[in-house]
C-alpha positions as CSV (number, residue, x, y, z in Angstrom):
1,X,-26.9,48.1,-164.4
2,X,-28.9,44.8,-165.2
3,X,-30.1,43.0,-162.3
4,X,-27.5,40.2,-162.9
5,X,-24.9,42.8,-162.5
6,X,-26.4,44.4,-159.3
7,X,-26.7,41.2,-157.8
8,X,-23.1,40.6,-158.7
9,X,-22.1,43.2,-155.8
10,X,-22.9,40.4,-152.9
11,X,-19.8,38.3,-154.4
12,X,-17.7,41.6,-153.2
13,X,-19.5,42.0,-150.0
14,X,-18.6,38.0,-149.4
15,X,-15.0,39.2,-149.3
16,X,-15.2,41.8,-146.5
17,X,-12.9,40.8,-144.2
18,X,-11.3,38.1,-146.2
19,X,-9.2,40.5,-148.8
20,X,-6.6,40.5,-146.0
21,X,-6.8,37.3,-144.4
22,X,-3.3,36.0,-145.3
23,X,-3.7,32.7,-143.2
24,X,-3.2,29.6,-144.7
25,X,-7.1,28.5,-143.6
26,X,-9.5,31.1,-143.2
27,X,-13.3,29.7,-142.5
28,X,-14.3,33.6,-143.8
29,X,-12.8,32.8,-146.6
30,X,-14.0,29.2,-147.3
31,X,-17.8,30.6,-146.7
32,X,-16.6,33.2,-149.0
33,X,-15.3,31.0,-151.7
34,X,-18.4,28.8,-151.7
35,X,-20.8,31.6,-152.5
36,X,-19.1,33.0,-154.9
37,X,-18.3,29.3,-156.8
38,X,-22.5,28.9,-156.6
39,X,-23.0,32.6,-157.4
40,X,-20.7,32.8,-160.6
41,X,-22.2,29.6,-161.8
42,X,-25.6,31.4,-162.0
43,X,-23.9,34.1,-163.8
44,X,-22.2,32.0,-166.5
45,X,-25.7,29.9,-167.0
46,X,-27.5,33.6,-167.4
47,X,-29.4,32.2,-164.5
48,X,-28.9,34.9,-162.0
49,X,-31.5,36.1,-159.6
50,X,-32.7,37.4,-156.0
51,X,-33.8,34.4,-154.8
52,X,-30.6,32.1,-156.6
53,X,-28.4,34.1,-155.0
54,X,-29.3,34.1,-151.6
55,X,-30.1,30.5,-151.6
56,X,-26.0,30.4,-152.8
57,X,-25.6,32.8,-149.4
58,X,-28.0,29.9,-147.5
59,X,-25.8,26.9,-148.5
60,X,-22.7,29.1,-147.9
61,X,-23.4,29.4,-144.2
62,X,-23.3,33.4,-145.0
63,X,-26.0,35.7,-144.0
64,X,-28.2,37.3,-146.7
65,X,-30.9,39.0,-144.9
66,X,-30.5,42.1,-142.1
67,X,-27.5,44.1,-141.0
68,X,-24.0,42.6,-141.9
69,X,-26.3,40.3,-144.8
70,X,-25.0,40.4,-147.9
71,X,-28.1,41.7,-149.5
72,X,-27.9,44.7,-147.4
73,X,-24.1,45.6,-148.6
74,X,-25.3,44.9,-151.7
75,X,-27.9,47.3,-152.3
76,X,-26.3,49.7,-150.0
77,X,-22.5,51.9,-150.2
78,X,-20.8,48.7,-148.9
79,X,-20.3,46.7,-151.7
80,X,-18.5,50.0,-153.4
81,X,-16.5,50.5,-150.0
82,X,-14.9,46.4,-150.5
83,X,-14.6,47.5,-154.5
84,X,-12.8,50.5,-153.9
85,X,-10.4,49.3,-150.6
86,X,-7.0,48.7,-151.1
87,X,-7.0,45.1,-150.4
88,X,-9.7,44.4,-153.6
89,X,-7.3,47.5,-155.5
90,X,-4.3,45.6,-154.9
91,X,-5.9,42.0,-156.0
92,X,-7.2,43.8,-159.0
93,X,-3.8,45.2,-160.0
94,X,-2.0,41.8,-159.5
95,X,-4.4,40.4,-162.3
96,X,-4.1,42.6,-164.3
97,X,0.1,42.4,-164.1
98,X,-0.4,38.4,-164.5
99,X,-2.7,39.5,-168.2
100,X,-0.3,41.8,-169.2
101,X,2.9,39.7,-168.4
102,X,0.8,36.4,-170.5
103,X,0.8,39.5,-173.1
104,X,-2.9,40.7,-173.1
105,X,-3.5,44.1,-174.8
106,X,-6.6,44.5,-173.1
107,X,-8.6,42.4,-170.1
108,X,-10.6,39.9,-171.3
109,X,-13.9,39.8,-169.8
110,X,-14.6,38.6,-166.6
111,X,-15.1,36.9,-164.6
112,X,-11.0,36.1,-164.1
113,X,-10.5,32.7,-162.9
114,X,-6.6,31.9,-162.5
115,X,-5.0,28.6,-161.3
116,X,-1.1,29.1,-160.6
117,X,-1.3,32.1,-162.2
118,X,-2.5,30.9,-165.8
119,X,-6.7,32.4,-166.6
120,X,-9.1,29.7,-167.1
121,X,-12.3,29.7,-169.5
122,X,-14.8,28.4,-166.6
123,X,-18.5,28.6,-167.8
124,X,-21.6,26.5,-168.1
125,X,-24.4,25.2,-165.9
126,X,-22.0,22.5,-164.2
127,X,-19.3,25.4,-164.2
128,X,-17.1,23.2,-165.9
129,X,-13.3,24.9,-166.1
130,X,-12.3,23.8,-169.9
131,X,-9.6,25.9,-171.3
132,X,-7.0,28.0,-170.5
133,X,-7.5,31.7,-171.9
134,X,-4.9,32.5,-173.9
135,X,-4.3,35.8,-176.4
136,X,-4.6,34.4,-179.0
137,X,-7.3,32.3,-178.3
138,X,-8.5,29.4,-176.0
139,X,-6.3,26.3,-175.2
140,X,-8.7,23.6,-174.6
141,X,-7.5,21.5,-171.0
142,X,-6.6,17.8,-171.3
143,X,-8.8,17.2,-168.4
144,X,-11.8,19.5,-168.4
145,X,-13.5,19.9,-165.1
146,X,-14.6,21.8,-161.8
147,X,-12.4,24.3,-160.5
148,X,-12.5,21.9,-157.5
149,X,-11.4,19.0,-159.5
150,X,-8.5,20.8,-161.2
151,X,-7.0,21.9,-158.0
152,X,-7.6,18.6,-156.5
153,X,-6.4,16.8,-159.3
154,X,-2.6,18.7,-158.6
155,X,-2.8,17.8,-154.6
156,X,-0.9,14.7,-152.9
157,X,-2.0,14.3,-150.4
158,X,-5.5,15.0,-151.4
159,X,-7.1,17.5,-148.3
160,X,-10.8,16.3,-146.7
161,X,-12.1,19.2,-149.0
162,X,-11.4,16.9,-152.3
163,X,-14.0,14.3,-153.5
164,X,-12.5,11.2,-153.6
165,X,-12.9,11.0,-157.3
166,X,-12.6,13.6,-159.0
167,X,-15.3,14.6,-161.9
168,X,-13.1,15.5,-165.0
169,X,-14.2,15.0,-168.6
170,X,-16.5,17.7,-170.5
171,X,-20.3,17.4,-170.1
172,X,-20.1,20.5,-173.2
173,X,-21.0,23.1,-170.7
174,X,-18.2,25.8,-172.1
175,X,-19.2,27.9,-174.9
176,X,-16.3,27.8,-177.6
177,X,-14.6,30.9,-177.3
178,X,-13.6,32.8,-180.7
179,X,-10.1,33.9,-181.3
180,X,-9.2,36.7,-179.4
181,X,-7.8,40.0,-181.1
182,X,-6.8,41.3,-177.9
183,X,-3.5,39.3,-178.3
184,X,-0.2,40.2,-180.4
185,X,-0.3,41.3,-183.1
């Protein structure tokens, strides 16, 4: 595995504990949510490293370094313990019903973001959300922005968590994606 991809485990040892919060507020999973928002961002850019990623555990308020850090699951069994527990398992097989059901052949690639159920094309430096993945090929969103911004911009009231104006428009951080043949025929 690359190095990108190693460091990729930590995202899964963020969610110990939250795969089976089912809570409508769960501060594990907030902390959880933030460092893997900062982590896939550094994917996406091919940006990626050690020391990006615990800095994403640093402003997550999760711990990186020592027994129950994330760099510990991460280059130890753990990671592979979250991946293969039936919470993650279950999760995993959802998505994959909502791909199939949207009539997907095969999975795209990942990472899967879904809002309400439909996949989103979320890539770039400012991980800028800027098209709904579709079979057939990307549908490009009215209102490209965040992830944050797009589920803000469908909240009323707005929670404390929402920026009071919320950044839409495209700074031409997603990559056009080319037709898909993984669609129907």
């Amino acid at each position: 595995a690359t190095d990108s991809c190693h460091y990729g485990l930590a995202s899964l040892c963020a969610l110990r504990g939250s795969l089976a919060s089912t809570g409508t507020r769960s501060d594990g999973l907030l902390h959880s949510a933030r460092f893997i928002a900062c982590d896939v961002e550094n994917a996406v850019s091919s940006r990626r490293t050690a020391t990006r990623t615990r800095a994403c555990s640093e402003r997550a308020g999760l711990k990186w370094r020592g027994g129950g850090g994330l760099e510990s699951c991460a280059n130890g069994p753990e990671a592979f313990s979250v991946m293969y527990s039936p919470e993650y398992a279950s999760r995993l097989l959802l998505a994959l019903r909502r791909l199939r059901k949207r009539k997907w052949k095969n999975a795209p690639g990942m990472p899967w973001v879904f809002l309400n159920g439909d996949l989103l094309r979320c890539d770039g430096e400012a991980s800028e959300c800027c098209a709904w993945r579709r079979p057939a090929g990307d549908e490009a969103l009215d209102n490209p922005g965040s992830l944050l911004a797009l589920i803000c911009a469908r909240l009323d009231p707005k929670p404390p968590g929402c920026p009071t104006e919320a950044r839409h428009g495209s700074s031409g951080g997603c990559r056009a994606a080319p037709r898909s043949a993984e669609g129907p025929d």
